[in-house]
DRENMI-908375 format. One record per residue: residue number from 1; residue in three letters; x, y, z of N, C-alpha, C, O in turn. Coordinates in Angstrom, 2 decimals. Example, Ala and Ser with C-alpha at 12.3 -4.5 7.8 and 13.67 -1.06 7.14 Angstrom:
! residues 2
+-----+-----+---------+---------+---------+---------+---------+---------+---------+---------+---------+---------+---------+---------+
!   n ! res !   neast !  nnorth !     nup !  caeast ! canorth !    caup !   ceast !  cnorth !     cup !   oeast !  onorth !     oup !
+-----+-----+---------+---------+---------+---------+---------+---------+---------+---------+---------+---------+---------+---------+
!   1 ! ala !   13.19 !   -5.69 !    7.80 !   12.30 !   -4.50 !    7.80 !   13.20 !   -3.30 !    7.80 !   14.24 !   -3.32 !    8.46 !
!   2 ! ser !   12.85 !   -2.25 !    7.08 !   13.67 !   -1.06 !    7.14 !   12.90 !    0.03 !    7.87 !   13.41 !    1.14 !    8.04 !
+-----+-----+---------+---------+---------+---------+---------+---------+---------+---------+---------+---------+---------+---------+
END
This chain:
! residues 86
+-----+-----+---------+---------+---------+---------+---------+---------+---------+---------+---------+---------+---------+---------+
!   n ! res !   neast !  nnorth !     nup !  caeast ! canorth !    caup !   ceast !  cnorth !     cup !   oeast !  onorth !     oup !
+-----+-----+---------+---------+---------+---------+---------+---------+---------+---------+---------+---------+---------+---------+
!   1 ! unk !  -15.26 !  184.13 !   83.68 !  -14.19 !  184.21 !   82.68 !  -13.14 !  185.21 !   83.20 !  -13.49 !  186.29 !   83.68 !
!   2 ! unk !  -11.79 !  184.81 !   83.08 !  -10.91 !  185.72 !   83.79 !  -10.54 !  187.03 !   82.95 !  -11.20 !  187.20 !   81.93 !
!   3 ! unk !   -9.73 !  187.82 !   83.23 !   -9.93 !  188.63 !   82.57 !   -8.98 !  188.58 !   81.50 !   -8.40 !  187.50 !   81.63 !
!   4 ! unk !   -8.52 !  189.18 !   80.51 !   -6.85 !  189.24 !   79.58 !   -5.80 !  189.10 !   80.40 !   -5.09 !  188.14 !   80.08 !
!   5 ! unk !   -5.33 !  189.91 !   81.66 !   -4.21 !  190.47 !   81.94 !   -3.99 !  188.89 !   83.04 !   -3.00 !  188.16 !   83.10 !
!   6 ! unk !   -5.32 !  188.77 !   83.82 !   -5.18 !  187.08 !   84.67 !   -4.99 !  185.98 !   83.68 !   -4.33 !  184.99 !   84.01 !
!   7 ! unk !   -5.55 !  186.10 !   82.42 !   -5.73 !  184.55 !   81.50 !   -4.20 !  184.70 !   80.91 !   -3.66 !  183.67 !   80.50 !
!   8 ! unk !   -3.50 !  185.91 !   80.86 !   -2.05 !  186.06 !   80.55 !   -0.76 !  185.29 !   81.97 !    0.15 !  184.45 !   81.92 !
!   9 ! unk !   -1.31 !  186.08 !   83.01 !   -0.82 !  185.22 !   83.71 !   -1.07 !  184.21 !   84.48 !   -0.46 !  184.32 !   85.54 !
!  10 ! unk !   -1.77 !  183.16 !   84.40 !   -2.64 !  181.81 !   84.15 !   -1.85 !  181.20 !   83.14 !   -1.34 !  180.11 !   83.39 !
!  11 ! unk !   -1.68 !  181.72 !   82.08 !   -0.61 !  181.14 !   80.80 !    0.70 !  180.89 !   81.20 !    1.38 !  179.87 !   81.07 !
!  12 ! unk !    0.94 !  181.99 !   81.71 !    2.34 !  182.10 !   81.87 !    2.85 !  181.03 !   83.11 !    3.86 !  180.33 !   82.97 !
!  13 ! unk !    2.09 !  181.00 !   84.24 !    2.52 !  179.91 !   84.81 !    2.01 !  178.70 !   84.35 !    2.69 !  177.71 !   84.63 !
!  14 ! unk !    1.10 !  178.54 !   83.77 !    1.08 !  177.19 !   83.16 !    2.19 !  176.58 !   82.52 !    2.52 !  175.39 !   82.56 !
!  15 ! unk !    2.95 !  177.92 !   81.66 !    3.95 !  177.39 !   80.78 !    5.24 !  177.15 !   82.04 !    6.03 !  176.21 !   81.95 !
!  16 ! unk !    5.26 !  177.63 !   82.58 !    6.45 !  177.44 !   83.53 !    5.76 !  175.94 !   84.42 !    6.63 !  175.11 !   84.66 !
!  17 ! unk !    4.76 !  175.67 !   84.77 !    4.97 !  174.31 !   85.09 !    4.79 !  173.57 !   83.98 !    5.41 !  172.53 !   84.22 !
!  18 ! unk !    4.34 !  173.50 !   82.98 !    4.48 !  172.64 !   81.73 !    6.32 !  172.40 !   81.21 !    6.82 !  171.30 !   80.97 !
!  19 ! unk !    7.06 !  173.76 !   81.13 !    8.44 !  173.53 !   81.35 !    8.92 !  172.63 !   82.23 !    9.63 !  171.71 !   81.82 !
!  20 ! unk !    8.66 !  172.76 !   83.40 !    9.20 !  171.73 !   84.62 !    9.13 !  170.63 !   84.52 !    9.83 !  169.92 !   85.24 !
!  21 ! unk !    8.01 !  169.95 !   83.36 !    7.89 !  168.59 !   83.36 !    8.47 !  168.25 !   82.87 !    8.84 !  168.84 !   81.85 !
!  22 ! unk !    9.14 !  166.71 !   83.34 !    9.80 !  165.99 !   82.21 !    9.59 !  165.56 !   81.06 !   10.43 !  165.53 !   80.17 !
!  23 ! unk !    8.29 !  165.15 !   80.96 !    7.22 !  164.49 !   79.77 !    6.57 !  165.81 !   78.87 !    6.50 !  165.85 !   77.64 !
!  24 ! unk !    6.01 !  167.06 !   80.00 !    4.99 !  167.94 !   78.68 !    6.23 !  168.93 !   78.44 !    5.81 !  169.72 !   77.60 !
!  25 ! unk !    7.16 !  169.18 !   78.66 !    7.93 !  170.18 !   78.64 !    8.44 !  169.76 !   76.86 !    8.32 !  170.60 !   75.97 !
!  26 ! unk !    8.96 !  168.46 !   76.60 !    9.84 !  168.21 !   75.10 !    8.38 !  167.77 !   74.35 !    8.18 !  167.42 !   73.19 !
!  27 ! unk !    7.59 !  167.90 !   75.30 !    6.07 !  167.29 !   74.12 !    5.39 !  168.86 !   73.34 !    4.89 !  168.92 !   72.21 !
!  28 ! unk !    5.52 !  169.72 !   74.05 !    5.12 !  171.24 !   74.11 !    5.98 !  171.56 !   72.99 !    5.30 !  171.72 !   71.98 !
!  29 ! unk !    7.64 !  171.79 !   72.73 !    8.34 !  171.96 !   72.35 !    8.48 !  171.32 !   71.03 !    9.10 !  171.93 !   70.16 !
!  30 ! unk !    7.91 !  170.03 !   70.74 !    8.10 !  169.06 !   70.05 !    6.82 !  169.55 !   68.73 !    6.95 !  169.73 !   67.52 !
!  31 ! unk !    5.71 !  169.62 !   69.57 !    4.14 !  170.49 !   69.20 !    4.69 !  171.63 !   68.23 !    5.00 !  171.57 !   67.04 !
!  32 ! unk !    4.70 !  172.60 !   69.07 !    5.05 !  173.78 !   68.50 !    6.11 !  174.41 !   67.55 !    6.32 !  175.53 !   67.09 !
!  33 ! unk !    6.73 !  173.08 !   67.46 !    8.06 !  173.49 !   66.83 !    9.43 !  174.15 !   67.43 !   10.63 !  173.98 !   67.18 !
!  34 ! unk !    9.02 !  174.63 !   67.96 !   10.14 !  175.88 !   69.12 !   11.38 !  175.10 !   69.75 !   11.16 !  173.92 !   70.02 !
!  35 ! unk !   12.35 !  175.47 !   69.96 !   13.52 !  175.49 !   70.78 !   13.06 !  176.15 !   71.96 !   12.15 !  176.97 !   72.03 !
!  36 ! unk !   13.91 !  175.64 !   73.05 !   14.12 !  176.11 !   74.44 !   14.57 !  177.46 !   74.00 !   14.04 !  178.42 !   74.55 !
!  37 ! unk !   15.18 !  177.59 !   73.37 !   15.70 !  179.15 !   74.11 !   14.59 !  180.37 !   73.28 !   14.46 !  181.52 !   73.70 !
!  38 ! unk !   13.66 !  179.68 !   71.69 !   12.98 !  180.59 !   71.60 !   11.62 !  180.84 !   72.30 !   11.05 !  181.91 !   72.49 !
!  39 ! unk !   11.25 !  179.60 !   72.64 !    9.91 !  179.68 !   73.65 !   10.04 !  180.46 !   74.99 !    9.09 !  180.72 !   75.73 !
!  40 ! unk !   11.17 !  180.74 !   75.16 !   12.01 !  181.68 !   76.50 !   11.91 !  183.00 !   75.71 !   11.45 !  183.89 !   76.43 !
!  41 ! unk !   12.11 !  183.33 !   74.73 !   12.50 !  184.97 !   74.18 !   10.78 !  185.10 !   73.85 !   10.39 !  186.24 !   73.62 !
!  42 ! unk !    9.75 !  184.01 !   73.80 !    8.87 !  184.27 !   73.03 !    7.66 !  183.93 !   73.95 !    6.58 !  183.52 !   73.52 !
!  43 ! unk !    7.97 !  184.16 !   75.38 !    6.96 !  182.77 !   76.09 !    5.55 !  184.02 !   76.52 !    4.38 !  183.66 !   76.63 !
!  44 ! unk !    6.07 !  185.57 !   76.71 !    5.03 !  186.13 !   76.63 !    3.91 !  186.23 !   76.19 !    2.80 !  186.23 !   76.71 !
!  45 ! unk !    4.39 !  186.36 !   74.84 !    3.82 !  186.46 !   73.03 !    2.05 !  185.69 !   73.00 !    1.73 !  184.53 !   73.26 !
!  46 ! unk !    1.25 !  186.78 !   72.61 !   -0.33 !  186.05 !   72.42 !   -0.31 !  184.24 !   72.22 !   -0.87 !  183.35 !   72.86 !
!  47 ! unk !    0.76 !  184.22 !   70.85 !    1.47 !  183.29 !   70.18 !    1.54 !  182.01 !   71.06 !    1.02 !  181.01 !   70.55 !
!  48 ! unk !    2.03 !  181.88 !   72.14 !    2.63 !  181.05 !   73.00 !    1.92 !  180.45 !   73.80 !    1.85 !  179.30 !   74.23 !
!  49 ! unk !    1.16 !  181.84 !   74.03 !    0.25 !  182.02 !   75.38 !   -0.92 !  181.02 !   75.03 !   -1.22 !  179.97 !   75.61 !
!  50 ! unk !   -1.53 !  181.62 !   73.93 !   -2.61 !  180.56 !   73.52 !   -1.88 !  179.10 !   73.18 !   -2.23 !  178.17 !   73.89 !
!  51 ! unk !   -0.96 !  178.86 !   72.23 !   -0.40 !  177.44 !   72.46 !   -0.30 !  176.46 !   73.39 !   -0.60 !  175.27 !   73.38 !
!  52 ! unk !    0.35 !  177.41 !   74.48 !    0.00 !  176.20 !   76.11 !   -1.12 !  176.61 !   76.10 !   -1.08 !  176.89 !   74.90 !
!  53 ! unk !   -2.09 !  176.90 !   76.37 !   -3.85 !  176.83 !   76.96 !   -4.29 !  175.77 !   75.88 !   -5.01 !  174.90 !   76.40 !
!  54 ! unk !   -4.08 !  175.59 !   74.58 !   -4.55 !  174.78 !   73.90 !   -3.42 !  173.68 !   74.01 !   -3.75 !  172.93 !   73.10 !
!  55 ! unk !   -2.55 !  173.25 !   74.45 !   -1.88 !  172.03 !   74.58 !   -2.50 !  171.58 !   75.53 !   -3.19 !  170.57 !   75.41 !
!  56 ! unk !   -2.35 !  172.27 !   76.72 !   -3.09 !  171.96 !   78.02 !   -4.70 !  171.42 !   77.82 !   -5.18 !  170.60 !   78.61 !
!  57 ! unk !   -5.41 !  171.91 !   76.77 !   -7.07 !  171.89 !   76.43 !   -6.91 !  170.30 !   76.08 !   -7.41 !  169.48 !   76.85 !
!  58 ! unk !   -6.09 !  169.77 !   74.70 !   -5.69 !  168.63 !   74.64 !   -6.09 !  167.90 !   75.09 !   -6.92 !  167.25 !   74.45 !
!  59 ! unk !   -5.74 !  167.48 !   76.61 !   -5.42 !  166.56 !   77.66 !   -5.94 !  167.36 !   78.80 !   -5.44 !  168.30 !   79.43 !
!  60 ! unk !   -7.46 !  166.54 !   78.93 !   -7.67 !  167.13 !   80.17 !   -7.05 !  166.88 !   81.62 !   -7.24 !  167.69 !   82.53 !
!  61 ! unk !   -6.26 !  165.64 !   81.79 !   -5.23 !  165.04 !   82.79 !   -4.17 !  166.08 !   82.95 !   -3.59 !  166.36 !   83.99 !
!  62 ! unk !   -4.03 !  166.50 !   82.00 !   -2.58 !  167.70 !   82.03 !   -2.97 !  169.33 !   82.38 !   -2.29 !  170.22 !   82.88 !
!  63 ! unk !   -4.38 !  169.31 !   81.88 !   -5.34 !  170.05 !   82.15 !   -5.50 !  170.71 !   83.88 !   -5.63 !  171.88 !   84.24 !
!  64 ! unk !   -5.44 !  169.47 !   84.68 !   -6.44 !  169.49 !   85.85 !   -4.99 !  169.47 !   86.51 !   -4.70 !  170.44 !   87.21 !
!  65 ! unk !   -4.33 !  168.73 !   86.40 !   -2.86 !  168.52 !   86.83 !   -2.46 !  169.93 !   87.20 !   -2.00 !  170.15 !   88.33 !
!  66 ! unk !   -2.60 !  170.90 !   86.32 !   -1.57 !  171.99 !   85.71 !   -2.54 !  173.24 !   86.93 !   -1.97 !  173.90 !   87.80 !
!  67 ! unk !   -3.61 !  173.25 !   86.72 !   -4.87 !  174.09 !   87.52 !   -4.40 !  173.61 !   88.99 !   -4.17 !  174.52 !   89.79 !
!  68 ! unk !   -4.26 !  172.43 !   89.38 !   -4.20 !  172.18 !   90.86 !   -2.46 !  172.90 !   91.11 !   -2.10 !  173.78 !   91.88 !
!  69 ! unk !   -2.02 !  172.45 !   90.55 !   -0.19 !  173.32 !   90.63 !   -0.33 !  174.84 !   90.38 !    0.56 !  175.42 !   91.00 !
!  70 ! unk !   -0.93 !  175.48 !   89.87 !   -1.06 !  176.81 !   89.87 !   -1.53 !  177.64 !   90.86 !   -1.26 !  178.79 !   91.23 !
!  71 ! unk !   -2.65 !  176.38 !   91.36 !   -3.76 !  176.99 !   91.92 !   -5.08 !  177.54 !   91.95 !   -5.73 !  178.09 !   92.83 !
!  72 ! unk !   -5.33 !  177.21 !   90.64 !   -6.81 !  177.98 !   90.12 !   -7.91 !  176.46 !   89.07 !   -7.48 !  175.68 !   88.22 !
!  73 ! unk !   -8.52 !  176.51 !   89.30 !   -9.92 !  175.82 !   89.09 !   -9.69 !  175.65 !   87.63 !   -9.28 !  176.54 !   86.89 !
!  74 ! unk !  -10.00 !  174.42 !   87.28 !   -9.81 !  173.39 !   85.82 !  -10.43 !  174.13 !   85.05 !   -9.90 !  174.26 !   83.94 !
!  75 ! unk !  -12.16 !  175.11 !   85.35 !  -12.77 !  175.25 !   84.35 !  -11.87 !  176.87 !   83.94 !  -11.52 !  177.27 !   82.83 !
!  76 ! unk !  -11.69 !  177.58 !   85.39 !  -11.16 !  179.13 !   84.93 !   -9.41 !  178.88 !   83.89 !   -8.97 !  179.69 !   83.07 !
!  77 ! unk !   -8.92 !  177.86 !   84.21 !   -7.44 !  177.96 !   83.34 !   -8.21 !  177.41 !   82.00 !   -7.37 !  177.53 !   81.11 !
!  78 ! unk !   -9.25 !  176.92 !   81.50 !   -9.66 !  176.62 !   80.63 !  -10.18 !  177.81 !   79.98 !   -9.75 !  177.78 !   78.83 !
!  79 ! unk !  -11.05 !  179.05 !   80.20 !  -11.43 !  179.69 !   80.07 !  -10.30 !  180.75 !   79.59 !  -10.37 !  181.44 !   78.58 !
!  80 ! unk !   -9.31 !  180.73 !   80.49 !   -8.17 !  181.46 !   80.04 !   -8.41 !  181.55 !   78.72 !   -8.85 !  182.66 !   78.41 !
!  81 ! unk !   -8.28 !  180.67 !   77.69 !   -7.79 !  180.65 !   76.66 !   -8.56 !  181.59 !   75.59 !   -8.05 !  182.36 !   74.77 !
!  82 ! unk !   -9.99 !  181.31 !   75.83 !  -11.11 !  182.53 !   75.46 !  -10.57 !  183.80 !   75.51 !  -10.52 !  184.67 !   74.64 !
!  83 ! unk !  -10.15 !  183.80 !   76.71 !  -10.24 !  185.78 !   77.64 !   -8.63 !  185.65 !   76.67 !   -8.08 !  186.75 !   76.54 !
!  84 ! unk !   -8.01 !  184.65 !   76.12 !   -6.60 !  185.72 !   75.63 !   -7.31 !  185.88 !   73.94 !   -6.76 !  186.67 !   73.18 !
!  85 ! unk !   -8.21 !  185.31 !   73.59 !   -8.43 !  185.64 !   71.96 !   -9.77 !  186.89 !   71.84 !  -10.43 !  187.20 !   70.85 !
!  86 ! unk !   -9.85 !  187.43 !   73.29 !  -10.48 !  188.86 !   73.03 !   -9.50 !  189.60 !   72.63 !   -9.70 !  190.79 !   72.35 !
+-----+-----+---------+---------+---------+---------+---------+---------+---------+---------+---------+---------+---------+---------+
END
């Protein structure tokens, strides 16, 4: 299990390749309610952080997708999401 400060940034690039997509980027946005520019003022935020790990949880295709683009293993970006609700 990674730790807070890795499952934070594990999030954080998740959300930045989830942004990049054409398809999960207005689906994310669409989810959550949020505007582009507040998911930008807000993308730190516990708030957010757990939102993409659980959008991403969703869909394990977007899941495994998102882990191979980051770089880190399907089950540890999954786990993320645990290590941010300590």
């Amino acid at each position: 299990v990674p730790t807070r400060e890795e499952a934070e940034v594990m999030a954080l690039h998740a959300l930045a390749w989830i942004a990049g997509d054409e398809r999960l980027g207005p689906r994310l946005l669409a989810l959550t309610g949020l505007d582009a520019e507040t998911l930008r003022q807000r993308a730190g935020s516990p708030e957010v952080l757990g939102a993409t790990l659980d959008f991403l949880a969703a869909h394990e295709a977007d899941l495994i997708a998102c882990a191979e683009a980051i770089g880190t293993a399907p089950p540890r970006l999954a786990a993320a999401r645990e290590a941010l609700a300590r």
